[in-house]
Backbone as CSV, one residue per row, in Angstrom:
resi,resn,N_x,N_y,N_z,CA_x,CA_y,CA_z,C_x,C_y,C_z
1,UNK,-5.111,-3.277,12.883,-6.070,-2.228,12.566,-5.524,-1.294,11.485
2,UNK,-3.957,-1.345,11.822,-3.695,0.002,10.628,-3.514,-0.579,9.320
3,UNK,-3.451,-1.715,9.129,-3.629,-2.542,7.552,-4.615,-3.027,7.096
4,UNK,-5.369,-3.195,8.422,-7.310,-3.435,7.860,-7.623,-1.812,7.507
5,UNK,-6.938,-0.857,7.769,-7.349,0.719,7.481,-6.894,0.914,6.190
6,UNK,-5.446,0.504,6.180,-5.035,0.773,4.444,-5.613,-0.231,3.418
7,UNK,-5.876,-1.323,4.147,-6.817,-2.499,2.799,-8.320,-1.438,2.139
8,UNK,-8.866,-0.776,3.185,-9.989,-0.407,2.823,-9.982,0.555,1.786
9,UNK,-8.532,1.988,2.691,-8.516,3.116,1.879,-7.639,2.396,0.177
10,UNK,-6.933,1.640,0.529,-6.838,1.545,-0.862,-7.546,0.444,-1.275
11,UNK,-8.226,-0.197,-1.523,-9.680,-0.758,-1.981,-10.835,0.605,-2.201
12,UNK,-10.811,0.994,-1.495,-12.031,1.637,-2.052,-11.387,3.264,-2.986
13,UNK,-10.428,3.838,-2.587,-9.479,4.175,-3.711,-10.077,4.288,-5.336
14,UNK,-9.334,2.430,-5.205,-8.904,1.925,-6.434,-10.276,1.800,-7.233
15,UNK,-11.190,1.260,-6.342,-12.666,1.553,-6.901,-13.463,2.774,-7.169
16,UNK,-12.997,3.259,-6.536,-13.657,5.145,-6.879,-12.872,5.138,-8.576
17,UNK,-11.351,5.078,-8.313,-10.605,5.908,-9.492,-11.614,4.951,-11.108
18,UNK,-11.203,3.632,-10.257,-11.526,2.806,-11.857,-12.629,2.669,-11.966
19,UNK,-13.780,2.813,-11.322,-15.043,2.489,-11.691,-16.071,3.681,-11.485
20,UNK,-15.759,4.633,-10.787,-16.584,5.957,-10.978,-15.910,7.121,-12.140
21,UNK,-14.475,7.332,-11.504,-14.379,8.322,-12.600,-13.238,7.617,-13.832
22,UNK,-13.034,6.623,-13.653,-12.657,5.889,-14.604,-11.269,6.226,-15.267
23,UNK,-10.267,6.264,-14.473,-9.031,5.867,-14.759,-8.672,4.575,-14.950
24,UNK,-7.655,4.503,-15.893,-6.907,2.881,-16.046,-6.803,1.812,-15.072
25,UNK,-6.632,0.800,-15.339,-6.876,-0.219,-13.393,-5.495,0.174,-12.772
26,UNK,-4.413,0.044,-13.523,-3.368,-0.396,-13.069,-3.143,1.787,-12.234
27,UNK,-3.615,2.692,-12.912,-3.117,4.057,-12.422,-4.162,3.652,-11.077
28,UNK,-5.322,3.911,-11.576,-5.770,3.242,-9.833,-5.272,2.853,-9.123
29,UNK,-4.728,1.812,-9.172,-4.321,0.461,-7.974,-3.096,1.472,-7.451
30,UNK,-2.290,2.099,-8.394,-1.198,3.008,-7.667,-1.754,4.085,-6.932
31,UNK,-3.074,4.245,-7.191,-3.163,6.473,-6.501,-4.029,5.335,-5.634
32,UNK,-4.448,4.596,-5.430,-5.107,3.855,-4.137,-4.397,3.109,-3.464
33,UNK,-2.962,2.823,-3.602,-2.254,2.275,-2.886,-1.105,3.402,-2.128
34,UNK,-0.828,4.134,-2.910,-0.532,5.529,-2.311,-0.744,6.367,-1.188
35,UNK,-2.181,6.412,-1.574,-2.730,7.190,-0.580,-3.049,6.307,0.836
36,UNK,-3.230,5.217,0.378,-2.905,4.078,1.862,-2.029,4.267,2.252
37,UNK,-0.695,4.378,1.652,0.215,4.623,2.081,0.798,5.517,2.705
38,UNK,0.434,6.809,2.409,0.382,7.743,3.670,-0.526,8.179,4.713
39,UNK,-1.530,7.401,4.706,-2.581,7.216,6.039,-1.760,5.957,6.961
40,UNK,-1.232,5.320,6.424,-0.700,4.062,6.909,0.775,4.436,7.582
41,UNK,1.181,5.597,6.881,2.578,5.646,7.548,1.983,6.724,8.877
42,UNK,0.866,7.798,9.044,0.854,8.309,10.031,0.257,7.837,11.114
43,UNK,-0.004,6.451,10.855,-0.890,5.568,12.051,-0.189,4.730,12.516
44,UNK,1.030,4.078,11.351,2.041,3.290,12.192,3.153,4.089,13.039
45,UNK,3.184,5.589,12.615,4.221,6.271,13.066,3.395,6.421,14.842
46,UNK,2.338,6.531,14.556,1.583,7.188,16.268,1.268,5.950,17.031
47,UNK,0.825,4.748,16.185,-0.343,4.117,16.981,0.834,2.692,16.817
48,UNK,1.176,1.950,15.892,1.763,0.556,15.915,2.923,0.629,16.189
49,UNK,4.097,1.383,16.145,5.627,1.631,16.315,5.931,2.482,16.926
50,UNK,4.963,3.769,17.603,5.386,4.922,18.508,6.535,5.851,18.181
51,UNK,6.948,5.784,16.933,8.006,6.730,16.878,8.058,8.144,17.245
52,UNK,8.551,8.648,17.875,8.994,9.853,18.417,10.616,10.228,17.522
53,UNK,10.855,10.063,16.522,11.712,10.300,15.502,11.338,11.889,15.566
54,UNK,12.624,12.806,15.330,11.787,14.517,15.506,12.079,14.926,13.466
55,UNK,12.991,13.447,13.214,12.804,13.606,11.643,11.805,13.177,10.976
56,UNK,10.581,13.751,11.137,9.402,13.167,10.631,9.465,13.227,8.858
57,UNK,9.773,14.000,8.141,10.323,13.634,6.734,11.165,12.789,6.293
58,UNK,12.181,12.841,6.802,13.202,11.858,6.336,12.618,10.279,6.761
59,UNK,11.785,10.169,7.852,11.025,9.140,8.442,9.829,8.568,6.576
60,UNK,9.315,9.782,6.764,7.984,9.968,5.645,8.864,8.952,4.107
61,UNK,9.957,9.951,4.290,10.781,9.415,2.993,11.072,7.729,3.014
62,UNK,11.544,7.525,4.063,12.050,5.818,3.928,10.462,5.524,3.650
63,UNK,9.851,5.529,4.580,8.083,4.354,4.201,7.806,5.089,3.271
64,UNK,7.265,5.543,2.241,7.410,6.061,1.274,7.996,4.705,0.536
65,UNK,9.240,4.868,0.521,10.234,4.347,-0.479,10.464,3.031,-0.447
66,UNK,9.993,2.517,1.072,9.353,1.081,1.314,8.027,1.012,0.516
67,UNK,6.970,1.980,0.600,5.831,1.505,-0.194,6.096,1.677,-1.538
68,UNK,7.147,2.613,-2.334,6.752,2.528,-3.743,7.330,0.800,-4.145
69,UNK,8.616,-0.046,-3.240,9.025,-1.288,-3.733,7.351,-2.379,-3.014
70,UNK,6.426,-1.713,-2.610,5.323,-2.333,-2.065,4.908,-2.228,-3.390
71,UNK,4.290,-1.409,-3.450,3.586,-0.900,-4.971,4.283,-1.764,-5.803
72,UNK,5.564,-1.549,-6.155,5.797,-2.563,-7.695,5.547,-3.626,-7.483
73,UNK,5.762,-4.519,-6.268,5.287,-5.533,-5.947,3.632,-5.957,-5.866
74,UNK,2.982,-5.167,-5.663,1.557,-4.664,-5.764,0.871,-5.054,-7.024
75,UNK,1.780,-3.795,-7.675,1.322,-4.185,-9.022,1.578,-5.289,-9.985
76,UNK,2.795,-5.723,-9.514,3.564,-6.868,-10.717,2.312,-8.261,-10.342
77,UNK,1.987,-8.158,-9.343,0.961,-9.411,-8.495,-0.617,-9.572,-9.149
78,UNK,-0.822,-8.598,-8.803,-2.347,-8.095,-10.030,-2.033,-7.766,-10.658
79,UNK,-1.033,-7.924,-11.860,-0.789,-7.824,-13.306,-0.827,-9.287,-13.797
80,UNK,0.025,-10.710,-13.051,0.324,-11.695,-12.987,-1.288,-12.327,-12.948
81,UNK,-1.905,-12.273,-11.797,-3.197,-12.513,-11.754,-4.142,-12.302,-12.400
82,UNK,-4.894,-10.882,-12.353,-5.391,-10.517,-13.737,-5.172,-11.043,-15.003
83,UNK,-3.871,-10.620,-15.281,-3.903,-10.600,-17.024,-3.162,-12.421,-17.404
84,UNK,-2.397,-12.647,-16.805,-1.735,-13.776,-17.240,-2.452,-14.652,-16.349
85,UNK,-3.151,-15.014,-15.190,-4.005,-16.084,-15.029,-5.909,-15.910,-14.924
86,UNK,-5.824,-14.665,-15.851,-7.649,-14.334,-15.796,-8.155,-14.273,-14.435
87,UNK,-7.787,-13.986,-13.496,-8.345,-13.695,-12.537,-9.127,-12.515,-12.174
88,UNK,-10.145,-12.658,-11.496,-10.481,-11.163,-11.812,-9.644,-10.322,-10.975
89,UNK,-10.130,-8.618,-11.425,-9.028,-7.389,-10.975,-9.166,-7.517,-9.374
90,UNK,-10.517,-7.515,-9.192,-10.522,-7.054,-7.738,-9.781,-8.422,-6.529
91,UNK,-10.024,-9.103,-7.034,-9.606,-10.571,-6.543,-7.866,-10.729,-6.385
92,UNK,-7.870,-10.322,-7.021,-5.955,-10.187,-7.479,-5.829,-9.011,-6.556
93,UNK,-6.600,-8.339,-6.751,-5.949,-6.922,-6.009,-6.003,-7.418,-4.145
94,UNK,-6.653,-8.060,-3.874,-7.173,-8.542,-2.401,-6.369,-9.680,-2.354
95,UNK,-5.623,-10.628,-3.068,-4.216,-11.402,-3.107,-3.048,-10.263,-2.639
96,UNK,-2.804,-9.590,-4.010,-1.883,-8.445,-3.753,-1.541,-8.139,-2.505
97,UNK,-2.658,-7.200,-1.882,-2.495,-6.845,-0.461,-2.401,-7.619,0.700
98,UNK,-2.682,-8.461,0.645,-2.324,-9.622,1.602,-0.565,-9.603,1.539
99,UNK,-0.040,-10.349,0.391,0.950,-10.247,-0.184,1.880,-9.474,0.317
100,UNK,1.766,-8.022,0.163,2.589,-7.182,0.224,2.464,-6.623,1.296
101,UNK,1.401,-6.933,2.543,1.314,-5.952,3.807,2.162,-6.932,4.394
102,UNK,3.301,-7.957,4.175,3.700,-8.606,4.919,5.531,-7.578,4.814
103,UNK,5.329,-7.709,3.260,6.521,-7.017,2.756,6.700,-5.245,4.008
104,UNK,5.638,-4.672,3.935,5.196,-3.466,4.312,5.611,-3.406,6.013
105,UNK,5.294,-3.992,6.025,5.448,-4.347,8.097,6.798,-4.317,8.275
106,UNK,7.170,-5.787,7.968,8.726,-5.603,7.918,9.914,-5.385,7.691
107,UNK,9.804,-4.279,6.457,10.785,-3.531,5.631,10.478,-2.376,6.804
108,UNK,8.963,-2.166,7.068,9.141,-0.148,7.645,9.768,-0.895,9.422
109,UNK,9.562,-2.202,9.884,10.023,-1.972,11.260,11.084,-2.379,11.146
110,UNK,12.380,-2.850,10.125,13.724,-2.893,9.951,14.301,-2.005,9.484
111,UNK,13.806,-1.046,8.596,14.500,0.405,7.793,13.931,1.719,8.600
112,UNK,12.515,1.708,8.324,11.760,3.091,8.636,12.101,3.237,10.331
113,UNK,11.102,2.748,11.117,10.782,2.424,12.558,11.540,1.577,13.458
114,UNK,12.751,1.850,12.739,13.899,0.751,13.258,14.964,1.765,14.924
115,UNK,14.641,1.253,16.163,15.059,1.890,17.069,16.435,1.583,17.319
């Protein structure tokens, strides 16, 4: 549930930024993967991993720092797709996340959420 939550918020994000008010794809795909990313870290912190950590920043900081190596990975994927095999953006971007929520899971429950 909490990665069918961040697929959406950053999908629909990335579509607000690039297609309503019209930022670049690639600044999109980051401020919509972002902001998944911290809806995603306060739902895995309560609801998928239970942490009771009383360092909730320094917590914030590792997933964080797990999602920005998500993100480059994110992006390098729908850059690859998109531009070097014509795929379309949104299509690549829905590869991407597949992709990288695998990376995401098990970097934050070996580094972040690690008991």
């Amino acid at each position: 549930m909490v990665g069918f939550s961040g697929f959406i918020i950053d999908f629909g994000i990335t579509y607000l930024c690039k297609e309503i008010i019209r930022i670049p794809k690639y600044v999109s795909n980051g401020i919509g993967f972002l902001i998944a990313a911290t809806s995603n870290y306060f739902l895995n912190r309560i609801w998928t991993f239970q942490s009771d950590n009383p360092n909730v920043a320094g917590e914030y900081i590792e997933f964080i720092f797990v999602s920005i190596i998500g993100l480059i990975l994110n992006t390098l994927i729908v850059y690859l797709l998109s531009e070097k095999l014509k795929w379309n953006f949104y299509f690549s971007k829905v590869c991407a996340i597949a992709i990288v929520t695998f990376w995401n899971f098990f970097a934050n429950l070996y580094i972040t959420f690690k008991t």
